[in-house]
C-alpha positions in Angstrom: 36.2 3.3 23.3 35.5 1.7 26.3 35.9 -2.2 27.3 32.8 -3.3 26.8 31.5 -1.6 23.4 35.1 -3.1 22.2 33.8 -6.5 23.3 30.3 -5.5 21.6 32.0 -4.5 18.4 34.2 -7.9 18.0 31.3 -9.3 18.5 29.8 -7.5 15.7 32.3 -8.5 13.6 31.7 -12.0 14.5 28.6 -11.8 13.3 29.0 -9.7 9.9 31.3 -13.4 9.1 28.0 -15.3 10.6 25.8 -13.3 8.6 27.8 -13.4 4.5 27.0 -17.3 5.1 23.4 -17.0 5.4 22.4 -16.1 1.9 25.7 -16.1 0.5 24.6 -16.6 -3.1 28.3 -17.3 -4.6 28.5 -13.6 -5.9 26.5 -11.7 -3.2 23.8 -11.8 -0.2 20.1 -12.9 -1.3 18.3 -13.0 1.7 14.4 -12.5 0.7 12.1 -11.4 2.8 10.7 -13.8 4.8 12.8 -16.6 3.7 14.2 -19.2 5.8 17.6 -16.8 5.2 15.9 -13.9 6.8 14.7 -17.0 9.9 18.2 -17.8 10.4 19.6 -14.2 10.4 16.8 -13.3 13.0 17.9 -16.2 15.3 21.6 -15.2 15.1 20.5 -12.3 16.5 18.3 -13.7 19.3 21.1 -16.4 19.9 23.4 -13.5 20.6 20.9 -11.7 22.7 19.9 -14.3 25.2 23.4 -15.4 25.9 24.2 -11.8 27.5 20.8 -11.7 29.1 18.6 -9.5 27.4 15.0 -9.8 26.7 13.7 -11.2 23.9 10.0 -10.9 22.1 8.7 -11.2 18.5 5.4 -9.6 17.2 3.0 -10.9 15.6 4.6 -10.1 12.1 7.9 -11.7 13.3 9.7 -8.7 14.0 12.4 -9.3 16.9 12.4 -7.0 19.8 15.7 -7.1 22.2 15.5 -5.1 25.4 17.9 -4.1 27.9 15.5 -3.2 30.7 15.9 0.0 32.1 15.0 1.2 36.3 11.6 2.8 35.0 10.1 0.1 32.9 7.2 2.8 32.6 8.9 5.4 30.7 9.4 5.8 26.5 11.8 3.6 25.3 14.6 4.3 23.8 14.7 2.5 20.3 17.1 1.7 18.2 17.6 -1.2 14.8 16.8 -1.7 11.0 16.5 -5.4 9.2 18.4 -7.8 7.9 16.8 -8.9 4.6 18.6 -8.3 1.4 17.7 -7.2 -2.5 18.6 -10.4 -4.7 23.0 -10.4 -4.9 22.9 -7.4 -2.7 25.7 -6.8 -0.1 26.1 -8.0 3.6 25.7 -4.4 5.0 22.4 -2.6 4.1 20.5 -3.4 7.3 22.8 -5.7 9.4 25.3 -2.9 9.6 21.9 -0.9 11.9 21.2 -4.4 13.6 25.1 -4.8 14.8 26.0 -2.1 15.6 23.0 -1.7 18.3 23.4 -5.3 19.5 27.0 -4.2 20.0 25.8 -1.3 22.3 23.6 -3.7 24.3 26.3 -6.3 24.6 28.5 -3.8 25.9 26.4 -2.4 28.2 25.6 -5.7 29.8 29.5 -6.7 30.0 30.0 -3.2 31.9 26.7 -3.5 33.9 25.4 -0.1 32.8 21.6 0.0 33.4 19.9 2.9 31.8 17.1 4.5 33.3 14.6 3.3 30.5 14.3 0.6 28.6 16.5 0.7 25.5 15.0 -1.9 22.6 17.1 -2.7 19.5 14.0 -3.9 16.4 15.4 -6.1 14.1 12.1 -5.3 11.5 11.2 -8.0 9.1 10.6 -7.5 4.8 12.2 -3.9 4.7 13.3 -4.3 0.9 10.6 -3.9 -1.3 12.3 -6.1 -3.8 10.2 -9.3 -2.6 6.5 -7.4 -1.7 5.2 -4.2 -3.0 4.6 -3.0 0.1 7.1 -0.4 1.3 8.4 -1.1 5.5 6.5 -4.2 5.8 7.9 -5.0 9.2 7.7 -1.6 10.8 4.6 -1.2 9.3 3.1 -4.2 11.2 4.8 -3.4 14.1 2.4 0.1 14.4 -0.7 -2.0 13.1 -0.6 -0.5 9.7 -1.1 -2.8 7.3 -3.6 -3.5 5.4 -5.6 -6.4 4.4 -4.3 -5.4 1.0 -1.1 -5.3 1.9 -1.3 -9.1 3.3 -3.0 -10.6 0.2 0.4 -8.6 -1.5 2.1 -11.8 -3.6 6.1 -12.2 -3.4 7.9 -11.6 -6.6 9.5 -15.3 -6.7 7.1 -17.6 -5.7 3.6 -16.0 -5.7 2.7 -16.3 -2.3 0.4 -14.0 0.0 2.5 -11.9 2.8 0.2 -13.7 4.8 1.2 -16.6 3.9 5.0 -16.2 4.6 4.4 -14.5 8.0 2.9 -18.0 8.9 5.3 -20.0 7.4 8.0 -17.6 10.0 5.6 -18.4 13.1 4.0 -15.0 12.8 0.0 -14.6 13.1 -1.7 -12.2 10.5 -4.8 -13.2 12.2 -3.2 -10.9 15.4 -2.7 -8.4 13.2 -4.8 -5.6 15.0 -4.1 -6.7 18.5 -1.9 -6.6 21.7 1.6 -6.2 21.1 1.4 -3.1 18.9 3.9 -0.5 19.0 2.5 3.0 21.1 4.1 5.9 19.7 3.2 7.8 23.2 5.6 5.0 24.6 8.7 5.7 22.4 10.7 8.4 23.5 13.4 8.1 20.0 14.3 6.0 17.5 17.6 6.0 15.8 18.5 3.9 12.8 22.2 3.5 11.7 22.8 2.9 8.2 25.5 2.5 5.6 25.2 5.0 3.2 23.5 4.1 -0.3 25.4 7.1 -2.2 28.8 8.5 -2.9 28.6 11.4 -0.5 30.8 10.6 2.9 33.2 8.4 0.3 33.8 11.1 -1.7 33.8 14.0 1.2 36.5 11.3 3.2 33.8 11.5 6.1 33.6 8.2 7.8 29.6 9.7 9.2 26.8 11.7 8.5 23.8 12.6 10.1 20.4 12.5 7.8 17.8 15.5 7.7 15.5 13.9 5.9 14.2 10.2 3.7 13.1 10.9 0.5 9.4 9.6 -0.3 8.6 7.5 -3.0 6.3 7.1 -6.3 6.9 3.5 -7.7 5.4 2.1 -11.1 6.7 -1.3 -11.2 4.8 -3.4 -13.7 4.2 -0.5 -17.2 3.3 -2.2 -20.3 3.3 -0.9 -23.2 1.8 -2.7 -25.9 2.1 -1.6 -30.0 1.7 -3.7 -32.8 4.3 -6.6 -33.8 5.4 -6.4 -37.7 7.9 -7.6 -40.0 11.1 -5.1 -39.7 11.5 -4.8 -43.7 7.9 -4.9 -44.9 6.0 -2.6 -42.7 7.0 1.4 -43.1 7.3 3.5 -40.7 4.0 5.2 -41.3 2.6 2.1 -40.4 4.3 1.1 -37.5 2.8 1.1 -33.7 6.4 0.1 -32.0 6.7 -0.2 -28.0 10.5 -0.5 -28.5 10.3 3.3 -29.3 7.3 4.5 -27.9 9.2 3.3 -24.4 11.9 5.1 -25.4 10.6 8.5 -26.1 8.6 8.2 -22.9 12.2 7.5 -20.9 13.5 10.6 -23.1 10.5 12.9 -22.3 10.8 12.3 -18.7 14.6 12.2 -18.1 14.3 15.9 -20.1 11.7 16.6 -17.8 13.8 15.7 -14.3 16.3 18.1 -16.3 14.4 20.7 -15.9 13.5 20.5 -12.9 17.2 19.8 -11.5 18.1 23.2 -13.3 15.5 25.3 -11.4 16.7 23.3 -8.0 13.4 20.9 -7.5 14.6 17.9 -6.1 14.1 14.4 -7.0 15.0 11.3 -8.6 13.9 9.5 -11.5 14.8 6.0 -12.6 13.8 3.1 -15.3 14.8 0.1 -13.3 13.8 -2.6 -15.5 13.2 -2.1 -19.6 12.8 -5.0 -21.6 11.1 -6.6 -24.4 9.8 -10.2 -25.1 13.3 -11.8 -24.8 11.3 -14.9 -27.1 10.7 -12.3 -30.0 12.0 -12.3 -33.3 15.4 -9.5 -33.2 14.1 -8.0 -36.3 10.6 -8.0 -35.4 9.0 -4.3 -34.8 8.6 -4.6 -31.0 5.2 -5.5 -30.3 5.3 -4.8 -26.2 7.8 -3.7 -23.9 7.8 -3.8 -20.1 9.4 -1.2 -17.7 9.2 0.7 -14.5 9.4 3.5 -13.1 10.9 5.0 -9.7 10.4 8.3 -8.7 11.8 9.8 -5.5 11.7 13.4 -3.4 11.2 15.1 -0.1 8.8 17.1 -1.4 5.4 15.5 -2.0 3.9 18.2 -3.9 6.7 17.9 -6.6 6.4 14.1 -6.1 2.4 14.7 -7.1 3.7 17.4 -10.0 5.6 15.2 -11.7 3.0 12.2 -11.5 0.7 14.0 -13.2 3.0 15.0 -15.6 4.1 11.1 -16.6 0.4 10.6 -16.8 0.1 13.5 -19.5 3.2 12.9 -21.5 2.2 8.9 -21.1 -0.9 9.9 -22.9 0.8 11.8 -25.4 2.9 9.6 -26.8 0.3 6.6 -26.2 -1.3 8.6 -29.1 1.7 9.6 -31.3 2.9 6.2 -31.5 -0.3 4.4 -31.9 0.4 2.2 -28.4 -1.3 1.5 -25.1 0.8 2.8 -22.1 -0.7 0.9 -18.9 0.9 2.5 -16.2 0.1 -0.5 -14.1 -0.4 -0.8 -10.1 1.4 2.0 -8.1 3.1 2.0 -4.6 4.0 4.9 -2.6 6.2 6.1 0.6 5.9 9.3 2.3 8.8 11.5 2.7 10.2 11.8 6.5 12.1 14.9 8.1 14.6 13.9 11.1 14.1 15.4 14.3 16.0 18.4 15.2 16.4 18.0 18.8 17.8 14.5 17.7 19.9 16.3 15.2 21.4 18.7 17.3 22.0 16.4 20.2 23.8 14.2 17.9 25.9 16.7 16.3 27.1 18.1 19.5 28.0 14.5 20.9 30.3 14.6 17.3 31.9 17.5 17.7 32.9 17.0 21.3 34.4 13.6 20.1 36.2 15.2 17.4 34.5 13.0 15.0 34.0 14.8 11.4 31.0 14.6 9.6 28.2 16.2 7.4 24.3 16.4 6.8 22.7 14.7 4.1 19.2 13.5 2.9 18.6 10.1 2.4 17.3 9.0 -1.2 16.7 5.7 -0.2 13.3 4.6 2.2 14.6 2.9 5.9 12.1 1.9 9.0 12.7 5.4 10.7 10.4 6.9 8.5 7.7 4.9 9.5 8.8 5.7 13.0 8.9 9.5 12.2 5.6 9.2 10.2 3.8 7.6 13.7 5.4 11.1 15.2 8.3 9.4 17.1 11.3 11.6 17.2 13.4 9.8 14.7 17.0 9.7 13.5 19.3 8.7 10.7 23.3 8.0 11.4 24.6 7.2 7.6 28.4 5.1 7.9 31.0 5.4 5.1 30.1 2.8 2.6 32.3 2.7 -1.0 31.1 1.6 -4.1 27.0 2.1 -3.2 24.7 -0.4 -1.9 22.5 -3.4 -3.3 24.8 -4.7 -4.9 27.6 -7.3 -4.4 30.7 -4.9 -4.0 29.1 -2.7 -0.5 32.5 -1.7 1.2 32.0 -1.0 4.8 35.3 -0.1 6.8 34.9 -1.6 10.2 37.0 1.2 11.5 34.3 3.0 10.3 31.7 1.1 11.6 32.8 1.2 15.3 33.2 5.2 14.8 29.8 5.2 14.2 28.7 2.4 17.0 30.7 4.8 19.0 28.2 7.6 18.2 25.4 5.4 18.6 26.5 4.6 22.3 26.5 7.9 23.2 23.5 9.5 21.8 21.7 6.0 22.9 22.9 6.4 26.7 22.2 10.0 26.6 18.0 9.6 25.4 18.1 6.8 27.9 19.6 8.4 31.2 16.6 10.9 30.3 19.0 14.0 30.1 18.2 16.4 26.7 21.4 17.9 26.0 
């Protein structure tokens, strides 16, 4: 590693202790989406990027934009970042390792006094975790002009305001919304997103990187209610029953048997019931007369993502009618699946092997900006760091040796896109 990306990545590291005080929530990192954590976070990062002379912009959605400027200011950029907002207690890695690691490139390159032959622009993208909007990629959504009116009038779990209204409240303009400043996808040459992995895969492979083929799309139901019939737990027979608790139940059964089945014949996917609960004010004896719940369902193949909807719809319906309950499956949101680019792929894996640096392919489960990016037909690219003990949550375990293996990798497949060659 050369001087100045080991001055970038101490710097990083600077700035990973910067960022666990912003949103430090005495057991993990809770920095919402457009919250005044998220501001602060953001202007770390522009702090750092104007005191080593780099440009500096934000959209009209907030999103930062840092530039190192390269000889031919007309050519596709090079692009490069991920966000720095957090699920409620999550860790201080998801995002920020994607963020510092490419302002750790640029840093370095500026202390060295490399100037590529393009532009090379790290996005630090605003509201990635839908946790706080049901909106998937908020900020790299805006950034491309696509969201919707819809989308804006979205409400944030915690305090019930518009998307609009936060942007505002951050010094964005959703009146600007459709104007100048919009990403061109004819004006990006690549984008590559590094990322802690969400999963168990490089941990338990002892593989410190791995390179993504693909992001998993999503089907989200986030608000189901299922409503039966509250009754006394000893004088009502079970004939005469209409219980949520175990009409919600058999629907979770039914559909976990159903991902079964699928996993056996080789379809993938995921399936998960993130939240099921009943009235926490009930009576515990009471026959439960509602219950709410969700439901997450995740592939690369959007015709088995389709399948399977349709088939929650029909077993939703049977057992609406077995049990005597309403199933409302409630407002959904959706993400489209993303395949990696295969020059970008190869190109990366060849920079790997000639540093000696093991690693694998993988999908990703999880949804990250470079989909939106490869969905606007931008060559796109995942690099996935070794991350113990899973992600969103408290306990993310990101070796820094790991980490500035990976920056390392970044570097070079960054200074390659940008000196124009195509290995």
């Amino acid at each position: 590693m050369d001087t100045g990306l080991r001055h970038g990545c101490e710097l990083a590291r600077d700035a990973f202790d910067r960022l666990h005080a912003i949103g430090n929530d005495g057991r993990g990192i809770t920095r919402p989406s457009y919250s005044a954590a998220e501001d602060q976070a953001h202007a770390l990062v522009e702090r750092i990027a104007s005191e080593h002379g780099l440009l500096v912009r934000r959209d009209w959605a907030g999103n930062l934009y840092v530039t190192l400027p390269g000889r031919d200011r007309n050519l596709p950029a090079v692009m490069t970042g991920s966000h720095l907002d957090s699920v409620p207690c999550g860790g201080n890695f998801d995002g920020a390792a994607g963020v510092l690691a490419a302002v750790a490139v640029l840093t370095g390159w500026t202390r060295t006094g490399f100037v590529p032959d393009r532009d090379v622009t790290l996005i630090v993208t605003r509201a990635e975790e839908s946790a706080w909007f049901p909106v998937s990629y908020i900020g790299s959504k805006a950034a491309f002009g696509l969201l919707t009116d819809a989308d804006l009038a979205a409400r944030r779990v915690d305090d019930d305001e518009s998307l609009a209204e936060h942007i505002r409240a951050a010094g964005g303009n959703p009146d600007r919304k459709d104007g100048p400043g919009l990403l061109n996808p004819a004006q990006i040459d690549s984008f590559v997103e590094l990322h802690i992995e969400q999963g168990p895969v490089l941990e338990g492979t002892n593989l410190p990187v791995g390179l993504v083929t693909g992001i998993c799309g999503s089907v989200r139901y986030r608000s189901i209610v299922i409503t039966g019939r509250a009754a006394h737990s000893g004088a009502t027979p079970r004939a005469f029953r209409s219980d949520a608790a175990i009409a919600a139940a058999r629907l979770m059964v039914a559909l976990d048997d159903l991902w079964g089945h699928l996993d056996a014949t080789g379809e993938v996917m995921t399936l998960t019931f993130g939240v099921c609960r009943t009235d926490a004010s009930a009576n515990f004896s009471a026959v439960a007369g509602q219950v709410e719940m969700s439901l997450d369902m995740r592939s690369r193949d959007i015709a088995l993502l389709q399948r399977v909807e349709n088939d929650v719809r029909r077993i939703a319906a049977e057992i609406a009618d077995r049990h005597g309950v309403a199933v409302d499956l409630g407002a959904r949101t959706s993400s489209m699946p993303a395949v990696m680019d295969p020059a970008l792929l190869g190109q990366t894996e060849e920079l790997a092997k000639s540093a000696g640096l093991p690693f694998c392919q993988l999908p990703s489960g999880a949804g990250h900006d470079a989909a939106t990016f490869a969905g606007q037909g931008v060559p796109a690219l995942m690099i996935f760091v070794r991350n113990a003990n899973g992600s969103h949550n408290p306990d993310e375990s990101m070796d820094f040796a790991d980490f500035a293996v990976a920056t390392g990798l970044l570097e070079k497949l960054l200074r390659l896109r940008s000196e124009g060659r195509r290995a």
